[in-house]
C-alpha positions in Angstrom: 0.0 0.0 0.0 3.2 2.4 0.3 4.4 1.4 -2.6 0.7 2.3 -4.8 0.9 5.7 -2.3 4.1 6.7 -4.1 3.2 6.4 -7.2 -0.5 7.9 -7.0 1.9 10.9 -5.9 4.2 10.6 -8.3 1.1 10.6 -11.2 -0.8 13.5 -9.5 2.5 15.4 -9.3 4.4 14.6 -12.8 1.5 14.2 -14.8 2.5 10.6 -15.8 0.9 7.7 -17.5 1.9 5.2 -14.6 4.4 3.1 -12.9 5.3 0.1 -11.7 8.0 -0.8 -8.9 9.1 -4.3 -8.1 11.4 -4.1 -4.7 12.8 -7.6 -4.5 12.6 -9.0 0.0 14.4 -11.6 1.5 18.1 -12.7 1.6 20.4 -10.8 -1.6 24.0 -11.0 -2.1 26.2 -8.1 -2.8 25.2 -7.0 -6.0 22.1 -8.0 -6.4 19.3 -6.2 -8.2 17.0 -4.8 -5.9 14.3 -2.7 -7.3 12.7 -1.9 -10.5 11.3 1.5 -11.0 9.2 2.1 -14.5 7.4 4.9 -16.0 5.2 5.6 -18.6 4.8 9.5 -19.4 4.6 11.7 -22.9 7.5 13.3 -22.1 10.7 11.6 -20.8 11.5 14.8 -18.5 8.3 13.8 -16.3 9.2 10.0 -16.5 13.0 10.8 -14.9 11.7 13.1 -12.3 9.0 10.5 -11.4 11.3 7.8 -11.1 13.8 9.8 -9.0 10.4 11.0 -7.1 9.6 7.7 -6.2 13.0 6.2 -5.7 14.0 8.7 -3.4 10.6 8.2 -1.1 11.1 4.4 -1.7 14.7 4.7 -0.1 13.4 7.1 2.6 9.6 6.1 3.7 8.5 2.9 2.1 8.3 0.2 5.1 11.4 -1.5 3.9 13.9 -2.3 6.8 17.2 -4.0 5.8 19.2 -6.3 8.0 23.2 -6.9 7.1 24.3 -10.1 7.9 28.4 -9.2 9.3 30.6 -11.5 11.0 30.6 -9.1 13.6 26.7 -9.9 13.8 23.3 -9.2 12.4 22.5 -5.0 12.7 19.4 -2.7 10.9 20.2 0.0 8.5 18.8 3.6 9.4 18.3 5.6 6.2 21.5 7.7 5.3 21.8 11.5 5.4 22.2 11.2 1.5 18.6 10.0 1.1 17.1 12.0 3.6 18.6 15.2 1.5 17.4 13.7 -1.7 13.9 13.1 -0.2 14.1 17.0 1.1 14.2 18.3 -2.6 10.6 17.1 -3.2 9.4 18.8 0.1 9.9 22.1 -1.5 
């Protein structure tokens, strides 16, 4: 439901066709594909701001909490100061 929230933003916002976002769960290796942001638009200008719209609130908001596995033990990743400053440009 976070996910759909994103992007009914994103087409309300950009004026887009629609999108579609696969964000993979479970166990993943280094280097591993993780997510698959798509959208349709008449102009590509509105499709790349979409899809950095909704990647940044993906990597931000979306209910997505990551665990690292280390072999100093198993810790949760906070969302990074990058992404929280990449989120803050849509704010505006």
């Amino acid at each position: 439901k976070s996910i759909e929230a994103i992007i009914d933003e994103a087409v309300h916002r950009f004026g887009i066709h629609g999108a579609r976002v696969i964000h993979r769960i479970g166990p993943l290796q280094p280097l591993d594909q993780i997510v698959l942001v798509a959208v349709t638009a008449s102009h590509r200008g509105m499709a790349f701001q979409a899809c950095e719209y909704i990647m940044d609130y993906l990597k931000s908001l979306a209910p997505f909490w990551k665990k690292e596995q280390t072999p100093e033990g198993a810790r949760w990743v906070d969302a990074r100061v990058s992404d929280e400053e990449a989120l803050a440009r849509w704010r505006q």
